[in-house]
Backbone as CSV, one residue per row, in Angstrom:
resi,resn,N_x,N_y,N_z,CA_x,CA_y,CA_z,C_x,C_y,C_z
1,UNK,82.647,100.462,82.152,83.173,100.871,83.439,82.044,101.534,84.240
2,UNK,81.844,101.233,85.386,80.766,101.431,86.385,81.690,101.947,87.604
3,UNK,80.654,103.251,88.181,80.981,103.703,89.558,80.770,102.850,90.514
4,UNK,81.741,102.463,91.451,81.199,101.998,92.600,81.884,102.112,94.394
5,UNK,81.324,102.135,94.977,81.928,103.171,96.494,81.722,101.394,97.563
6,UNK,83.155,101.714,98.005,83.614,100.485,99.051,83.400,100.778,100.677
7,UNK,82.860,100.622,101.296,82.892,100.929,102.909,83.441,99.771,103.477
8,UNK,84.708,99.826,104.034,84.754,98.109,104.893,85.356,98.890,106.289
9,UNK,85.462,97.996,106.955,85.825,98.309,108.786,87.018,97.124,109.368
10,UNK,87.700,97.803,109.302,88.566,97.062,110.607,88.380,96.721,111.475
11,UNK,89.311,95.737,112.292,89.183,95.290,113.655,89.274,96.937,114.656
12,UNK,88.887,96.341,116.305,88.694,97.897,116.759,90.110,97.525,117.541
13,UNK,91.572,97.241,117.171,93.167,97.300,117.748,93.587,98.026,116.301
14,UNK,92.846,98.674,115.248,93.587,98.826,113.879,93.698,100.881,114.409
15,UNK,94.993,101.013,113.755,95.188,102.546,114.088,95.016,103.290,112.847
16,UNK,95.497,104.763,113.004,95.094,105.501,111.768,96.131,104.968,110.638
17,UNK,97.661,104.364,111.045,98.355,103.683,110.244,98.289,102.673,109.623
18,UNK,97.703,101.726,110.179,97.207,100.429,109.610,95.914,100.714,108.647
19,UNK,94.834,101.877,108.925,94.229,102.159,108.252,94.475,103.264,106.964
20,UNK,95.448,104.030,106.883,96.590,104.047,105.623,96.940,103.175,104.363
21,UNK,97.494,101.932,105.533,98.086,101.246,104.748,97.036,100.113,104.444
22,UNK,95.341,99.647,104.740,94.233,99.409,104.452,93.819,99.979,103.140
23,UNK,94.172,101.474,103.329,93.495,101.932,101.807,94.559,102.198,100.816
24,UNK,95.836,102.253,101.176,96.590,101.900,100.317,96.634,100.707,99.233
25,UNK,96.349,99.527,100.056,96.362,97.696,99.818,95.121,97.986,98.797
26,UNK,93.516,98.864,99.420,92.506,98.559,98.221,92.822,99.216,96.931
27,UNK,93.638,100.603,97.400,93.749,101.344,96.297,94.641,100.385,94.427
28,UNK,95.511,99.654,95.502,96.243,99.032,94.210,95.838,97.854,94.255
29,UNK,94.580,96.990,95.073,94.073,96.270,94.065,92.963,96.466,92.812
30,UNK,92.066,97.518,93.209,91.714,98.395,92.294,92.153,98.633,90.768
31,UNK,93.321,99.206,91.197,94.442,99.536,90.047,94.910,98.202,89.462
32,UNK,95.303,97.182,90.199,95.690,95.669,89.547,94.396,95.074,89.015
33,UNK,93.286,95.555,89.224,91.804,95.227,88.199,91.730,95.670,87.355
34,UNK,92.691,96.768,86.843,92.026,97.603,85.581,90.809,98.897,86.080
35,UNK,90.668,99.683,87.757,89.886,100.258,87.841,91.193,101.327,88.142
36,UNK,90.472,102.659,88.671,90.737,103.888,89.239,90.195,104.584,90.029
37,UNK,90.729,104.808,91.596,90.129,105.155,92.460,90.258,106.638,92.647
38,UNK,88.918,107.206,92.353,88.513,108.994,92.468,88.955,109.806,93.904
39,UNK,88.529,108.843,94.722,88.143,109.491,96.150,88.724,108.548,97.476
40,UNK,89.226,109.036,98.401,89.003,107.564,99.440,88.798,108.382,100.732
41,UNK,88.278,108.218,101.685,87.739,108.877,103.020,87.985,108.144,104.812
42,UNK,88.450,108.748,105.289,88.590,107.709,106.207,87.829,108.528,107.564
43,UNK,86.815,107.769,107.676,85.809,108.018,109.043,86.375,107.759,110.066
44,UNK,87.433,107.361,110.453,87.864,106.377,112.084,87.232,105.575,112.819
45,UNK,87.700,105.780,114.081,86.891,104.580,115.039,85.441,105.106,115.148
46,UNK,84.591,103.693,115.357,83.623,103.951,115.450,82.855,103.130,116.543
47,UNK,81.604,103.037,117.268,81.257,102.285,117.939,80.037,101.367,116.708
48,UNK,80.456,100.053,116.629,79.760,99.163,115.852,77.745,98.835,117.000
49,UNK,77.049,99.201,116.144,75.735,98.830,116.132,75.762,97.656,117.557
50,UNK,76.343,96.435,116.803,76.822,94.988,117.589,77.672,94.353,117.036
51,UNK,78.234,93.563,117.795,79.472,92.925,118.211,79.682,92.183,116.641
52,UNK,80.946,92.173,116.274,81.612,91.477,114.966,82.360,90.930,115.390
53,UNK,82.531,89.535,114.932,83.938,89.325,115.417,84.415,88.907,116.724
54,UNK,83.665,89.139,117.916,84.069,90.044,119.095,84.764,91.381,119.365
55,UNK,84.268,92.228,117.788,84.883,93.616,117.739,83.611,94.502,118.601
56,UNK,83.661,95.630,119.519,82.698,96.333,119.660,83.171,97.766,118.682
57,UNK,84.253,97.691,118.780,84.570,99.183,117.966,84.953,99.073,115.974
58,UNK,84.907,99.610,115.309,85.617,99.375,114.209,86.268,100.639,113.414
59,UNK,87.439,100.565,112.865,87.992,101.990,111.930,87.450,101.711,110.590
60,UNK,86.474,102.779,110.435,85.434,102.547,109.093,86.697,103.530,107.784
61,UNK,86.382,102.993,106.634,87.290,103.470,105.931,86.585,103.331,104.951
62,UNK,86.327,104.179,103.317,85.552,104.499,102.115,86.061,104.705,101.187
63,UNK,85.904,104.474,99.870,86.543,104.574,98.424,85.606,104.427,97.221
64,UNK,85.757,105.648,96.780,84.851,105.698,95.421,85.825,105.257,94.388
65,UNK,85.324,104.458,92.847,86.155,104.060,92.197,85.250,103.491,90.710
66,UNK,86.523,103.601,89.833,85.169,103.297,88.593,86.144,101.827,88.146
67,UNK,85.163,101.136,87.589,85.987,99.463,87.346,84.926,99.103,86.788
68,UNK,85.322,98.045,86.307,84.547,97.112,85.295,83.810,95.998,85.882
69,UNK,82.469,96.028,85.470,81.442,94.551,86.920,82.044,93.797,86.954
70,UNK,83.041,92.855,85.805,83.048,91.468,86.291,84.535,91.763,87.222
71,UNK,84.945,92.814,87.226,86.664,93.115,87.567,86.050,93.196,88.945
72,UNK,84.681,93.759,89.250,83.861,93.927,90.922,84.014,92.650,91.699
73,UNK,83.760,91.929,90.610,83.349,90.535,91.648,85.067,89.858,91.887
74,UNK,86.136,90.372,91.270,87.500,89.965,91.309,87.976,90.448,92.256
75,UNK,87.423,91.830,92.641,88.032,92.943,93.876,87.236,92.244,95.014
76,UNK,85.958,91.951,95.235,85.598,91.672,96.287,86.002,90.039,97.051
77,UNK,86.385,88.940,96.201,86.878,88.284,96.253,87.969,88.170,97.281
78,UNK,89.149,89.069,96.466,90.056,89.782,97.616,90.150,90.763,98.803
79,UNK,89.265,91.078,98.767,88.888,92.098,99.969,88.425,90.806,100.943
80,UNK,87.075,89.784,100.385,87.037,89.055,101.500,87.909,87.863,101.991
81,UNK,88.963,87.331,100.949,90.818,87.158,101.372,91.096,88.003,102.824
82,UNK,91.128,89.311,102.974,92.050,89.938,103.983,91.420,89.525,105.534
83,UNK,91.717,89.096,106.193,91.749,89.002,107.254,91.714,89.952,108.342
84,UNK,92.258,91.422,107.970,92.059,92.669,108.474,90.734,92.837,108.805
85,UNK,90.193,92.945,107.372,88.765,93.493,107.282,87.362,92.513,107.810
86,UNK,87.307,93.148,109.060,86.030,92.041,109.554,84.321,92.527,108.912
87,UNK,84.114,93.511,108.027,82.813,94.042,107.198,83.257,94.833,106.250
88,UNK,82.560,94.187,104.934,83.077,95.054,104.224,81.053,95.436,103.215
89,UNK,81.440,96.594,102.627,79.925,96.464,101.329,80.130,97.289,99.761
90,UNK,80.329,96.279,98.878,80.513,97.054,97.987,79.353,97.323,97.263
91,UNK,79.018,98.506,96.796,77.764,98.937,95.866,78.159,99.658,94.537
92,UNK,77.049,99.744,93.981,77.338,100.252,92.918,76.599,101.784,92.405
93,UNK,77.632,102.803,92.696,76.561,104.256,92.323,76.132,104.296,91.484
94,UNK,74.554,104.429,91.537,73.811,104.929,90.790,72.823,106.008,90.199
95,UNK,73.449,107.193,91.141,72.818,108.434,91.241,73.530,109.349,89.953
96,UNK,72.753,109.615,89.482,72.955,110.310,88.179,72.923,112.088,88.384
97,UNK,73.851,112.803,87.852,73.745,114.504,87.931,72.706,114.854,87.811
98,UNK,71.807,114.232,86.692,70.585,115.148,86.597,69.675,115.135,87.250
99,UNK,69.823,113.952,88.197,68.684,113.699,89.196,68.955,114.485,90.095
100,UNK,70.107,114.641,90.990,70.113,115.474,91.926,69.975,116.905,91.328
101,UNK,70.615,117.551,90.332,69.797,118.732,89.960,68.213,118.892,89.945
102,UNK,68.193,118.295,89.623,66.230,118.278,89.886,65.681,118.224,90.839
103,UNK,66.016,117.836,92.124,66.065,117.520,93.075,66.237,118.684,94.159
104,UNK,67.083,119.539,93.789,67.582,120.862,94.055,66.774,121.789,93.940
105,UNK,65.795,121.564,92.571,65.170,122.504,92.003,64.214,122.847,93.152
C-alpha cells in the first residue's frame, strides 16, 4: 500500500455542491479499490492558467489516500470515465518524516 494525493478540477458551472458530491464519488471509489482516504481538501474556484475545455475557471478539489499501485491505475481509469472532471493528476507521495525533520534542522 502506497501514499498517493489526487488533484482534479471541475468544469467552471460546478458549485460547492457538486463539488461535495465530486469528492464524495472519489472517496468511494477509493474505498471500492481496496484504498482509504486520510484527508480530502477543497480549494474552490479558481482562475485556470489557460483555457480547458473551453473552461477559463475550474473548482480544484484534493485527496490524500493510501491504495495499492496496481488498484492506482484502476482508480485513474475511472476518474478519467467521469465526464465532470475536465484535469485531473494523480501522484504518488514520496516524502518521508525523516526527511522533512532534517530539513527543519
Amino acid at each position: 500500500m502506497r501514499k498517493y494525493e489526487l488533484i482534479w478540477i471541475l468544469g467552471s458551472d460546478a458549485d460547492e455542491e457538486q463539488g461535495t458530491e465530486s469528492v464524495e464519488k472519489i472517496t468511494s471509489l477509493v474505498s471500492g479499490v481496496g484504498g482509504e482516504v486520510s484527508s480530502t481538501d477543497v480549494w474552490g474556484k479558481r482562475t485556470l492558467a489557460y483555457s480547458i475545455q473551453k473552461n477559463t475557471e475550474g473548482y480544484y478539489l484534493q485527496a490524500n489516500f493510501v491504495i495499492d499501485g496496481v488498484k492506482a491505475q484502476e482508480l485513474e481509469r475511472a476518474i478519467d470515465a467521469d465526464q465532470s472532471i475536465i484535469r485531473h493528476l494523480l501522484v504518488r507521495d514520496t516524502i518521508k518524516p525523516g526527511v522533512i525533520k532534517e530539513a527543519a534542522e
